[in-house]
C-alpha positions as protocol buffer text, in pm:
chain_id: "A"
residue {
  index: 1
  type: UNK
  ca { x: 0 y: 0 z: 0 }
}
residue {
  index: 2
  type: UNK
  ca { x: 266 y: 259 z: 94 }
}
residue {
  index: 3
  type: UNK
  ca { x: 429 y: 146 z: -260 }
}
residue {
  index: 4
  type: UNK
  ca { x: 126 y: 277 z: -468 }
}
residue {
  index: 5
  type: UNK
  ca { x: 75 y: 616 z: -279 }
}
residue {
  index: 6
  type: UNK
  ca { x: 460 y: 697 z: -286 }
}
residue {
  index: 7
  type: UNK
  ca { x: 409 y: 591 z: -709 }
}
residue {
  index: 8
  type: UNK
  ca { x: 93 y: 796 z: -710 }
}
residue {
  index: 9
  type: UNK
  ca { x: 231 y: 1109 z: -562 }
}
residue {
  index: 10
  type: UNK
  ca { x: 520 y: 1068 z: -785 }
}
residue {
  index: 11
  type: UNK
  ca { x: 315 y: 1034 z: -1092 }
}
residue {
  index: 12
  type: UNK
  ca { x: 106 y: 1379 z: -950 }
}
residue {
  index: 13
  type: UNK
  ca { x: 419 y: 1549 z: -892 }
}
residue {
  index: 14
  type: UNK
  ca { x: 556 y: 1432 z: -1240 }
}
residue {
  index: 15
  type: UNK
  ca { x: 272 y: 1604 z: -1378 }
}
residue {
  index: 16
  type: UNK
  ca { x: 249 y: 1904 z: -1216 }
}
residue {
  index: 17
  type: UNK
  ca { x: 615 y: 1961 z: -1352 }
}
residue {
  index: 18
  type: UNK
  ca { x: 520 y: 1903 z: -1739 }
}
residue {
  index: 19
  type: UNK
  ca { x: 218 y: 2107 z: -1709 }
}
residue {
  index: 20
  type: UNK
  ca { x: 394 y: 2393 z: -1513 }
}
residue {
  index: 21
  type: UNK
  ca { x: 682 y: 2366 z: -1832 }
}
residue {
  index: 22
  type: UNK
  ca { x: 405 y: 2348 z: -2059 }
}
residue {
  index: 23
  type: UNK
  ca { x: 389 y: 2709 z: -2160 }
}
residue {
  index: 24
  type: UNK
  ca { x: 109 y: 2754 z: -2306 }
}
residue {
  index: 25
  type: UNK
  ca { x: -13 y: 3133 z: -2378 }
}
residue {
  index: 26
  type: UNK
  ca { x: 136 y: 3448 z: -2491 }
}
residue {
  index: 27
  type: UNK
  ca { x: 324 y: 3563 z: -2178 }
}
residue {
  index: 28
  type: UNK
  ca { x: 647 y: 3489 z: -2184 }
}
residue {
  index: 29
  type: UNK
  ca { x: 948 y: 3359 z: -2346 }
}
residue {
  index: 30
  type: UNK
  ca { x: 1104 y: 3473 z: -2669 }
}
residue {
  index: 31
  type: UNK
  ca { x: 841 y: 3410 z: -2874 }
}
residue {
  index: 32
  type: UNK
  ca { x: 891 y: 3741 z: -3008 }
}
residue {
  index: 33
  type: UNK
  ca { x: 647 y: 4057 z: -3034 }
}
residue {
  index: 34
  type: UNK
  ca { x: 649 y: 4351 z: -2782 }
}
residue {
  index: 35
  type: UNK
  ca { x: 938 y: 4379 z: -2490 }
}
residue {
  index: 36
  type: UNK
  ca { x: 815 y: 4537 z: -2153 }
}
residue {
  index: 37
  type: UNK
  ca { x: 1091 y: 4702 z: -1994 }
}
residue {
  index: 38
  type: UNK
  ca { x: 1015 y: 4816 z: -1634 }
}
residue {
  index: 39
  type: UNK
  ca { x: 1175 y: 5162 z: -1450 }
}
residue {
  index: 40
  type: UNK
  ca { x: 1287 y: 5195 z: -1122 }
}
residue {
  index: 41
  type: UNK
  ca { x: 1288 y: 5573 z: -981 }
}
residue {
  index: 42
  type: UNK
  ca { x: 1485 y: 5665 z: -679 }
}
residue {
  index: 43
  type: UNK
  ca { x: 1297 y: 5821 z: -398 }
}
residue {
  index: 44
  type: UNK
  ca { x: 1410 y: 6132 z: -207 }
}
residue {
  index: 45
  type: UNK
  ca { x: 1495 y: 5948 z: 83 }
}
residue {
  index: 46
  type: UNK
  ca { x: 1759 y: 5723 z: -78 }
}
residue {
  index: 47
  type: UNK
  ca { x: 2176 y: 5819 z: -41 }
}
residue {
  index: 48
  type: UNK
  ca { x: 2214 y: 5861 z: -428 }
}
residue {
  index: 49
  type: UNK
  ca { x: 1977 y: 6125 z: -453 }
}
residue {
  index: 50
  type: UNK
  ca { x: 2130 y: 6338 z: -131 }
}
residue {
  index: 51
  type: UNK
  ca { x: 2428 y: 6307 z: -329 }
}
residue {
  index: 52
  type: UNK
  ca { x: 2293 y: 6451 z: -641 }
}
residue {
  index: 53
  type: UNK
  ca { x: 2079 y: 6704 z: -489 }
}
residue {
  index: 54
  type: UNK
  ca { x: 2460 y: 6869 z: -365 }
}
């Protein structure tokens, strides 16, 4: 009995990896299209800006 569960959970977990690798959809990937590049702005508060500001 403790044979098939530890054969069942490793066919579930088996699984859950393909489907997770699957990929299916647009996000993602280089499949190519439009690149979203994202900007990170110092606050006020941070030590780079004080040494700007001077």
């Amino acid at each position: 009995m403790k044979k098939y569960i530890a054969l069942m959970l490793s066919i579930i977990l088996m699984l859950t990896m393909l489907a997770s690798c699957g990929g299916g959809g647009d996000e993602g990937g280089s499949q190519g299209g439009e690149v979203q590049v994202g900007i990170v702005l110092p606050s006020r508060t941070e030590t780079r800006w004080l040494q700007d500001e001077v």
